[in-house]
C-alpha positions as CSV (number, residue, x, y, z in Angstrom):
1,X,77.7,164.3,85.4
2,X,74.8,165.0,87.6
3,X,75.2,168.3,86.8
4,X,75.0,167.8,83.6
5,X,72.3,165.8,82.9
6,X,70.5,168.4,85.3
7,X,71.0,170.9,82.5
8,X,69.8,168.7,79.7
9,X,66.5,167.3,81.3
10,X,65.4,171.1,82.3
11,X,66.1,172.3,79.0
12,X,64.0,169.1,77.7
13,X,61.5,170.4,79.6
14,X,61.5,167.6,82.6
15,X,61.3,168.2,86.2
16,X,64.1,167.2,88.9
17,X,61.9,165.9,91.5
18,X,64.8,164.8,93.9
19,X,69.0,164.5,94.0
20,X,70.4,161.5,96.0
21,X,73.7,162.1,96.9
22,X,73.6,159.8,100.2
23,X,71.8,156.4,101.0
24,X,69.6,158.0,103.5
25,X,67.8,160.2,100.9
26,X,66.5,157.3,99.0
27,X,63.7,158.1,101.4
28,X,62.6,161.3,99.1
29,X,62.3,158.8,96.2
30,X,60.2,156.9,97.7
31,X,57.8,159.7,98.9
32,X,57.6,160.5,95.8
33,X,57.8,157.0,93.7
34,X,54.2,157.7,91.7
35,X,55.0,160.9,90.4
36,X,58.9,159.6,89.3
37,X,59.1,158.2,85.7
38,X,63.0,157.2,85.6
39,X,65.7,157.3,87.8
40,X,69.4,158.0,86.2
41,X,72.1,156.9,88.5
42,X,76.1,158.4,87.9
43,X,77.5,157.0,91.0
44,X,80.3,154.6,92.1
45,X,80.9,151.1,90.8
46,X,80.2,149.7,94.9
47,X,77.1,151.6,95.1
48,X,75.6,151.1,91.5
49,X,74.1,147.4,92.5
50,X,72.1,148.6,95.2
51,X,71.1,151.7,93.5
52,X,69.5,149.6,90.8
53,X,67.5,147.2,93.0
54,X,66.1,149.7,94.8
55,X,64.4,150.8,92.0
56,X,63.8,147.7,90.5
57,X,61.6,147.7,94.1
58,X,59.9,150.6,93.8
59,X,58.9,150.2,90.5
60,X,60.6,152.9,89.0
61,X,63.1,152.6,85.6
62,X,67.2,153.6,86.0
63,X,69.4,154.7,83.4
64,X,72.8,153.9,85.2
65,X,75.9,155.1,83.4
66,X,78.0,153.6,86.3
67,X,80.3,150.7,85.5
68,X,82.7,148.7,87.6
69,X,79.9,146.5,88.6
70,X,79.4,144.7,86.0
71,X,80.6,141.3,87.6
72,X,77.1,141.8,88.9
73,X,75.6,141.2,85.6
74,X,73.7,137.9,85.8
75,X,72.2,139.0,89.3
76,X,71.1,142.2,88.5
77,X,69.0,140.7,85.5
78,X,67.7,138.0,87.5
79,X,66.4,140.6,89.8
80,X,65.4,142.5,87.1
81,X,63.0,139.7,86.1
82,X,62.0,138.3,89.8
83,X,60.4,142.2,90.7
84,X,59.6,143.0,87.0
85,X,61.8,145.9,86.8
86,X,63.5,148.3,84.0
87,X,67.2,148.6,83.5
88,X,68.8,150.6,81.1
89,X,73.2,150.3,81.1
90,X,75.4,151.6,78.6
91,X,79.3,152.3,79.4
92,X,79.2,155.4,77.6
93,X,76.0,157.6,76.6
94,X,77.4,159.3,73.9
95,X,75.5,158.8,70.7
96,X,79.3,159.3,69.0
97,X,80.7,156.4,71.1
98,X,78.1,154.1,70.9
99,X,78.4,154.4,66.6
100,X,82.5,154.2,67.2
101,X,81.8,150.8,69.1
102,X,79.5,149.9,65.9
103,X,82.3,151.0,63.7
104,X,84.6,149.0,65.6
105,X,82.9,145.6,65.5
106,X,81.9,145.9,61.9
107,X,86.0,146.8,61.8
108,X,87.3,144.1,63.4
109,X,85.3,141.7,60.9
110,X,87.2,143.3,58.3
111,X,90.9,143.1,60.2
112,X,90.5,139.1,61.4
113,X,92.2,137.2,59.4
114,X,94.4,140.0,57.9
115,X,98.3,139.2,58.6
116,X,100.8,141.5,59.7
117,X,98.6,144.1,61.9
118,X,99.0,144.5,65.7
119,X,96.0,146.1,67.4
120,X,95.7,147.7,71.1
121,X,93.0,150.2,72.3
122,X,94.2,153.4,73.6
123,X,92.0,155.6,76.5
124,X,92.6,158.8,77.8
125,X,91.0,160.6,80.5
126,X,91.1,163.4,83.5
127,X,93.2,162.5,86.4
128,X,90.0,162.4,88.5
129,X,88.5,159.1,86.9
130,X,88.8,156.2,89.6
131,X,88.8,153.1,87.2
132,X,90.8,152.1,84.6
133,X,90.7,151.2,82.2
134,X,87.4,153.1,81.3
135,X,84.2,150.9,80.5
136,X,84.0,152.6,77.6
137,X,87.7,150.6,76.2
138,X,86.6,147.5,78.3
139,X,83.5,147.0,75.7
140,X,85.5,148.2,72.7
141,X,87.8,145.7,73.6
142,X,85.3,142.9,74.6
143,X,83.2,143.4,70.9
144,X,86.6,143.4,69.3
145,X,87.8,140.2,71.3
146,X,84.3,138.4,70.0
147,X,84.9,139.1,65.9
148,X,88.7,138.3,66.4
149,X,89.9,134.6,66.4
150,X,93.2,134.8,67.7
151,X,92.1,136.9,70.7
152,X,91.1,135.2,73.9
153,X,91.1,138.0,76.4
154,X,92.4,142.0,77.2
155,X,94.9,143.1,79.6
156,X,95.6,146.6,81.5
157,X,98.9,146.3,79.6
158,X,101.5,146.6,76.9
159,X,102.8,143.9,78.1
160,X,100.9,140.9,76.5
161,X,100.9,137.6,75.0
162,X,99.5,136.6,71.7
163,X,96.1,136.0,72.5
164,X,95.6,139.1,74.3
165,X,94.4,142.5,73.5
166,X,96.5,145.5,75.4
167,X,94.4,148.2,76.7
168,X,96.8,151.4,77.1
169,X,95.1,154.0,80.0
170,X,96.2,157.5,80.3
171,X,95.1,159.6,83.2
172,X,96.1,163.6,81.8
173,X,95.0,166.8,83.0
174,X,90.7,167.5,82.5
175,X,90.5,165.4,79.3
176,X,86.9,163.7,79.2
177,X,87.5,161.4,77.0
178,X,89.8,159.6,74.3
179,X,89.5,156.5,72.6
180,X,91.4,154.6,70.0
181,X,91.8,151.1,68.6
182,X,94.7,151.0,66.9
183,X,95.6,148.4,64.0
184,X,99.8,149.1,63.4
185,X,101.9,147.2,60.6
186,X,105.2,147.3,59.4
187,X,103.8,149.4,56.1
188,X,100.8,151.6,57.5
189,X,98.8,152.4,61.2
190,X,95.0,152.3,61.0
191,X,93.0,154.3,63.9
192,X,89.5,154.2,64.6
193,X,89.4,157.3,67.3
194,X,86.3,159.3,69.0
195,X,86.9,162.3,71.1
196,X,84.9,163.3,73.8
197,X,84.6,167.8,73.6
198,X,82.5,168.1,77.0
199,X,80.2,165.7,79.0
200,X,77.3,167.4,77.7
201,X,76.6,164.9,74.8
202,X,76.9,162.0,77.7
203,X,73.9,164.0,79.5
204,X,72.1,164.3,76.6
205,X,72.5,160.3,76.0
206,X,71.0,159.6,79.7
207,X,68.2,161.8,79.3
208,X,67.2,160.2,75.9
209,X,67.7,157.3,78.0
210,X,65.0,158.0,80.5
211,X,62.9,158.9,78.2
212,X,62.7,155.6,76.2
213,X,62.6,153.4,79.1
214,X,59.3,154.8,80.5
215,X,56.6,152.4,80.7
216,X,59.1,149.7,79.1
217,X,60.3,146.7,81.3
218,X,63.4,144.8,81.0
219,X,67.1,145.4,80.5
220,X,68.3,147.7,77.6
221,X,70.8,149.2,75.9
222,X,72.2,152.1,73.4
223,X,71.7,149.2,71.0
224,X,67.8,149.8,71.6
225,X,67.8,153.4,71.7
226,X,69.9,153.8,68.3
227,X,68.5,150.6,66.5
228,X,71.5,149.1,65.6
């Protein structure tokens, strides 16, 4: 992903100042903190959190497209607001995902209350992915659990109660990314699916990102960035 989002921000016409791959090179950033405008972090679920206080300490924004530490949640806001920083967190960057996870709340307003349907969400990705399910199901799953009444919670599983949600995870070959909620009856299967073709349009995302947060503070989302 860093890789990508290198592409995108030179062809956007932005400068890469710096690449952090270790802790110890934080120390360029901060050589450098006035002439950085946004940080965007890819990195691993236990380093994410201190990633993002960092720069909530030196004053500079970060897009993170990291999940896994979202347990951190209320912490990393609080923080947010104690050194006046700028947070910007989405799960997936892909301007397709983020109108799928639209499409799927606005969907599962529709389906609640409809007998006879059994939904799961489905993810498939490459065999390298470390987390599973993907954040990308977790928050499908969590917008459809909040329009659904007889849902209480999701599970890593097909093997469920009746208040839970299954999410299905798939680990194949190179795939980047598939998604699928999945409404099945006795008569007919609805599927709301998106399909990731490369990580380019999950760069692209980031850098748009980075963009909007300049000179903003607080915590946002892809909800900001797309108006929805």
């Amino acid at each position: 992903m860093g890789k990508e989002v290198e592409k995108v921000a030179l062809l956007r016409e932005h400068r890469i100042l710096t690449i952090v791959d270790k802790i110890e090179e934080w120390k360029k950033i901060e050589k450098q903190e006035k002439d950085v405008n946004a940080i965007i972090d890819f990195s691993l679920p236990e380093t994410a959190f201190s990633n993002i206080v960092r720069s909530f300490t030196l004053g500079i924004p970060i897009v993170t497209g990291t999940t896994g530490w979202y347990d951190h949640m209320e912490e990393v806001i609080e923080q947010c607001k104690k050194l006046d920083g700028t947070l910007f967190y989405a799960p997936n960057f892909s301007i397709g995902v983020n109108v799928f996870f639209n499409v799927n709340r606005h969907l599962a307003k529709l389906m609640n209350g409809i007998e006879g349907y059994k939904v799961t969400i489905e993810e498939t990705h490459h065999v390298h992915k470390l987390d599973a399910p993907s954040g990308t199901a977790i928050k499908a799953a969590n917008d459809l659990i909040s329009e659904h009444e007889k849902l209480a919670k999701w599970v890593n599983t097909d093997e469920i109660k009746d208040d839970e949600l299954a999410i299905i995870s798939n680990r194949e070959g190179e795939v980047t990314g598939i998604h699928k909620v999945v409404y099945d009856s006795d008569f007919d299967k609805l599927i709301l699916k998106h399909e990731s073709k490369s990580r380019a349009g999950f760069a692209l995302g980031a850098v748009l990102a980075a963009e909007f947060v300049v000179d903003k503070k607080g915590v946002y989302t892809m909800d900001d960035l797309l108006k929805f």
